[in-house]
N, C-alpha and C positions, 0 to 999 in steps of 0.2 A: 490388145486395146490400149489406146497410150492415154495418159495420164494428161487431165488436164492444169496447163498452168495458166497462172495471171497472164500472161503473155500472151495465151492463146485467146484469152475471151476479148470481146468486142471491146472496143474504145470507150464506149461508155457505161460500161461495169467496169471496166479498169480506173475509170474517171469515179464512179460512184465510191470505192474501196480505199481509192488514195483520198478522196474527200474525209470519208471517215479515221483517217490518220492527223490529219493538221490539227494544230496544236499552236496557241501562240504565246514567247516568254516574254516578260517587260523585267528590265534591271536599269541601270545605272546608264548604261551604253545607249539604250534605245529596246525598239520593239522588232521581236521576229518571229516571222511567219512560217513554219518548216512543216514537215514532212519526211518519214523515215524514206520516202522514195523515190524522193531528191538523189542523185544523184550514182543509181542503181545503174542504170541501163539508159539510152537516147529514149525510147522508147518511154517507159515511164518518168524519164524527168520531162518528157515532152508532156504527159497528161499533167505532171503536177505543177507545169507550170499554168497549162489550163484551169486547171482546177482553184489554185492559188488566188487568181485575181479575182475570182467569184465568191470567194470562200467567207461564210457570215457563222461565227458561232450560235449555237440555238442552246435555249434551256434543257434541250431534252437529253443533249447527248455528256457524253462525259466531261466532267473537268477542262475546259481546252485552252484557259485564259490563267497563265503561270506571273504571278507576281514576285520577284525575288527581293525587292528593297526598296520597304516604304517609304523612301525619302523624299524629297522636293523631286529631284533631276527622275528618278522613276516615274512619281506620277505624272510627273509635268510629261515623260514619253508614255503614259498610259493615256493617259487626255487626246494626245494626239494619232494615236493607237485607234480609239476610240471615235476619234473625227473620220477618220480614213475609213472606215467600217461606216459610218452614217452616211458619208460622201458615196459608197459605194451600193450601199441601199436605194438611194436615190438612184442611181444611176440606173442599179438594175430594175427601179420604178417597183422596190418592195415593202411598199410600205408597213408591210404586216411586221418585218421585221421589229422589236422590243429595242435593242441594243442589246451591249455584254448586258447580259442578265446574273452573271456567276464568275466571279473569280476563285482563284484558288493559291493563297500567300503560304512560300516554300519555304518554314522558317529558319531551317538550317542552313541554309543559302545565303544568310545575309546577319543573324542576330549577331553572330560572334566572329562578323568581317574584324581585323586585323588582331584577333586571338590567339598566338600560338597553342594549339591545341594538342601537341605531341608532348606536351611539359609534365605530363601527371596532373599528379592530384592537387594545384595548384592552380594551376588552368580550370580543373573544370571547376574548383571554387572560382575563381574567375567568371566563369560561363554562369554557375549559380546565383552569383550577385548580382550580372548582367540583366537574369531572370524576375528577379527581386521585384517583389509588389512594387516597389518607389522607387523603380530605374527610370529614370529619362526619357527609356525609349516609351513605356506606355503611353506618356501624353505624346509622344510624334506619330505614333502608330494612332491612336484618338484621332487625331487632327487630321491626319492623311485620310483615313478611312472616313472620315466624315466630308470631306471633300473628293468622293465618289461620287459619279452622273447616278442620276434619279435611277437610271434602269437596270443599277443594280443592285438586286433583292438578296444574293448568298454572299457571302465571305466565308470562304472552307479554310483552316488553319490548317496545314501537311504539319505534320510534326514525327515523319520520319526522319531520324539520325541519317546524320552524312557520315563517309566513310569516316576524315578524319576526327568528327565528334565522338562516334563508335569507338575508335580507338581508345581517345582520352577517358569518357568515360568510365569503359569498359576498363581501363587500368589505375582505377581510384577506389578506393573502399568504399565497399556495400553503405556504410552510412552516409559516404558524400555522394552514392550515385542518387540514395533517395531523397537528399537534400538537393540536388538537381533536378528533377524532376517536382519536385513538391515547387520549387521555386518556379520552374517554368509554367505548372498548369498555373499557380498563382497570377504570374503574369497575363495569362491566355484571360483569366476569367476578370482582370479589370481590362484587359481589352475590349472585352466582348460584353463587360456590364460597367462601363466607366459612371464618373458621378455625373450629375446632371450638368454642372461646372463644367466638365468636360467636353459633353457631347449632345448636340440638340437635342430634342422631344422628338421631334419628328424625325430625326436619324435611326434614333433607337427604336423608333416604332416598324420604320419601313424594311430594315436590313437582318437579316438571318443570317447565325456567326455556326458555325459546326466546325469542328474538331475530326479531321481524320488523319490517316497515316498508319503506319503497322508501329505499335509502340514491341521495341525488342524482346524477344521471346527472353532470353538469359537475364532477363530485368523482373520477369513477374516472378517467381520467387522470392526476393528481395522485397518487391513492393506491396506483396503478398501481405507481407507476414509483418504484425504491429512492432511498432519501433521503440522503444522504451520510454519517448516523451507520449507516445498514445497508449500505453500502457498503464502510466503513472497519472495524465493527466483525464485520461477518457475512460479508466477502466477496463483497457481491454477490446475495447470497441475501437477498430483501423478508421484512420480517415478517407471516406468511400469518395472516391472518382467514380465510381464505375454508375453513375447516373446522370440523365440529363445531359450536359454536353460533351463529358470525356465517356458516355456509354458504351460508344462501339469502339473508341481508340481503347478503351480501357476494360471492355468488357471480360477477358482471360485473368488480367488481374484480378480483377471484379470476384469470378468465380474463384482463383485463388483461397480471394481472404475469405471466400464465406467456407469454403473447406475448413482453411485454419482456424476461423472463429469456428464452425464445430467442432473440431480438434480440441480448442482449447476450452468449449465449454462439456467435453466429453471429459476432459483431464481435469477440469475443476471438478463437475460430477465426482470423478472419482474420487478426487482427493479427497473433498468435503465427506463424502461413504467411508471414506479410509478413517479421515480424521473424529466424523461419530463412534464407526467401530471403536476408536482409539480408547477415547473419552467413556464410551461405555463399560471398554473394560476396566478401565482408571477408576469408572464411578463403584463397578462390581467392586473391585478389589479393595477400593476405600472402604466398601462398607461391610466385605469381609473384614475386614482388619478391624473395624469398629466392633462388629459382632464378638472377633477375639479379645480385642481390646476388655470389651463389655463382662466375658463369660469369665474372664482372667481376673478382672476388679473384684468380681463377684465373689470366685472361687476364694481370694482373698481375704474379702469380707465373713467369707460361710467359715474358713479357717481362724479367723479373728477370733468370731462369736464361740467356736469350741472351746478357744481357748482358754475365751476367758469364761466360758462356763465352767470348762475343767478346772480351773483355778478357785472358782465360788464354790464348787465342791469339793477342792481338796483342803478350801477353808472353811469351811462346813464341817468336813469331817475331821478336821484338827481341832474347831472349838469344842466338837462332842466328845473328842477323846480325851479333852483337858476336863472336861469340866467332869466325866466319870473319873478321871484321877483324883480331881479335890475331892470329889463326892468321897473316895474309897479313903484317903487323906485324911479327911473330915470324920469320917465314920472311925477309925483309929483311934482317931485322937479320943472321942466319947466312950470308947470300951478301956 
C-alpha cells in the first residue's frame, strides 16, 4: 500500500495546507509574504502562488504578522502591508474580514541592531541599558504602537533570544545575565503600561500586550533563585514575573523560585529550631551554673558561720578557763 504524500492529494488540500503556512514579516526593507513551500517543487510553488494573492490573516490562527522594527520606515511598510490586505478584501468582496487583528514584535530582531554582541560581558551591559526603563526606545515603541490601525486588538512581545544574544549572554556572569533580563522585562512593562503622557486613553483601552517566547532553560536557575539586593531589601521574597503578563514566558521560573522560597523557608525553619535548641541549652546551662554558683556561696557562708561559732566557743571556753584560774589564784591568796 503506498504511502500518501502532499503531492498526491488533490489541488486544493494542497492549496488549503500551504494556506496554513503563510506567515507575513514587516522590517526596515518592506513587507513579505512567504511560505515554507515556496520554492520546493513547480508543483507546490504553483499552489503557493495561488494561494498567496488570496491570502487574509484571521484572528484565529497562529501568530502570522511578524514585526521586526518599530521604527517610522517599518511601520510606514506596515501601513502599507496593511492597505494591500484591505484592497484585497474588497476585491475578494469580504467584507466580514476585521483587518490584521494580531501582530507579533520579534524583539531580538531589532532592540540591539548595531550591537556587537560577541564582546562579553560588556556588551550585554550594553544590551541591559538598552533595556533600561528610561531608554529612548520606550517612548518610540509608545508612539509606533500607538499609531496602529484600529483593528488591531493583540501585540504579542516574542522575547526569544537570538542566536548571537544567546551567546553574549550566556558568556557574562550570572549577576549581569539577571540584570539583563530584570532590565528588559522593565522595558516590556512601560511598554505595555506607558504613562498617560505617553499613550492615549483609548489606546490603552483597545489593545492587548502579552508576552511570549521560550525564556532559556539555563537561565531559570539563575533567575530562580533571590539575588542579594531581593534578599537584603525584600527579605527573602524574589521579585515574581511569573504573574500576569510574563505568566507563561516565565512560568518555569515562576515554579523555580517558589521551590527555592521553600527551600529557604525550610532552612530558616531549621535554623530558627537549631538556634532555640541553641539558646535553650545556653539558658539550662546558665542556670545550672547559677544553681552552682548559688549552692557554693552558700556552702561558703555555712563554713563561715562554723567558723566563727567555733571561735565564740573557743572564746567562751578561754574566758571560763581564766577566770577558774583567778578563782583558784584568789582562793590562795586567802588561805
Amino acid at each position: 500500500m503506498s504511502s500518501t504524500t502532499i503531492l498526491s492529494l488533490p489541488a486544493e488540500l494542497r492549496q488549503q495546507i500551504v494556506a496554513q503556512t503563510i506567515s507575513a514579516t514587516i522590517d526596515k526593507k518592506g513587507y513579505h509574504i512567504t511560505t515554507p513551500f515556496s520554492s520546493v517543487c513547480k508543483t507546490l510553488q504553483a499552489d503557493a502562488n495561488e494561494v498567496l494573492s488570496l491570502w487574509l490573516p484571521t484572528a484565529s490562527a497562529d501568530p502570522l504578522v511578524f514585526v521586526k522594527n518599530p521604527d517610522p520606515e517599518t511601520f510606514k511598510h506596515f501601513h502599507a502591508f496593511h492597505q494591500l490586505l484591505n484592497e484585497r478584501a474588497a476585491r475578494l468582496k469580504n467584507s466580514a474580514w476585521p483587518g490584521v487583528s494580531e501582530i507579533t514584535i520579534q524583539v531580538f530582531d531589532q532592540v540591539w541592531n548595531g550591537t556587537n554582541l560577541l564582546k562579553g560581558t560588556h556588551e550585554v551591559w550594553r544590551m541591559s541599558m538598552g533595556a533600561a526603563v528610561y531608554s529612548s526606545q520606550c517612548c518610540d515603541w509608545v508612539t509606533r504602537l500607538e499609531g496602529l490601525p484600529d483593528s488591531v486588538k493583540t501585540v504579542k512581545f516574542d522575547l526569544t533570544l537570538g542566536v548571537k544574544e544567546t551567546e553574549a549572554v550566556r558568556e557574562a556572569e550570572e549577576s549581569m545575565q539577571k540584570i539583563f533580563w530584570y532590565r528588559l522585562l522593565q522595558m516590556v512593562k512601560v511598554i505595555v503600561r506607558p504613562s498617560r503622557s505617553l499613550l492615549s486613553s483609548d489606546r490603552v483601552s483597545t489593545v492587548q500586550y502579552e508576552v511570549v517566547g521560550t525564556f532559556p532553560e539555563w537561565m531559570e536557575d539563575a533567575m530562580g533563585t533571590p539575588s542579594e539586593v531581593e534578599l537584603k531589601y525584600y527579605r527573602g521574597e524574589p521579585v515574581s514575573y511569573g504573574e500576569g503578563l510574563f505568566a507563561g514566558f516565565m512560568k518555569n521560573v515562576h515554579k523555580k523560585r517558589e521551590a527555592i522560597m521553600l527551600e529557604m523557608k525550610t532552612a530558616a525553619e531549621k535554623k530558627a529550631k537549631k538556634q532555640l535548641a541553641l539558646e535553650n541549652a545556653r539558658e539550662k546551662m546558665r542556670k545550672k551554673m547559677m544553681v552552682k554558683k548559688d549552692f557554693g556561696r552558700r556552702m561558703v557562708e555555712l563554713k563561715k558561720r562554723k567558723r566563727e561559732v567555733g571561735d565564740v566557743g573557743e572564746q567562751s571556753s578561754h574566758t571560763s578557763n581564766g577566770v577558774k584560774r583567778q578563782k583558784t589564784e584568789d582562793g590562795s591568796v586567802f588561805r
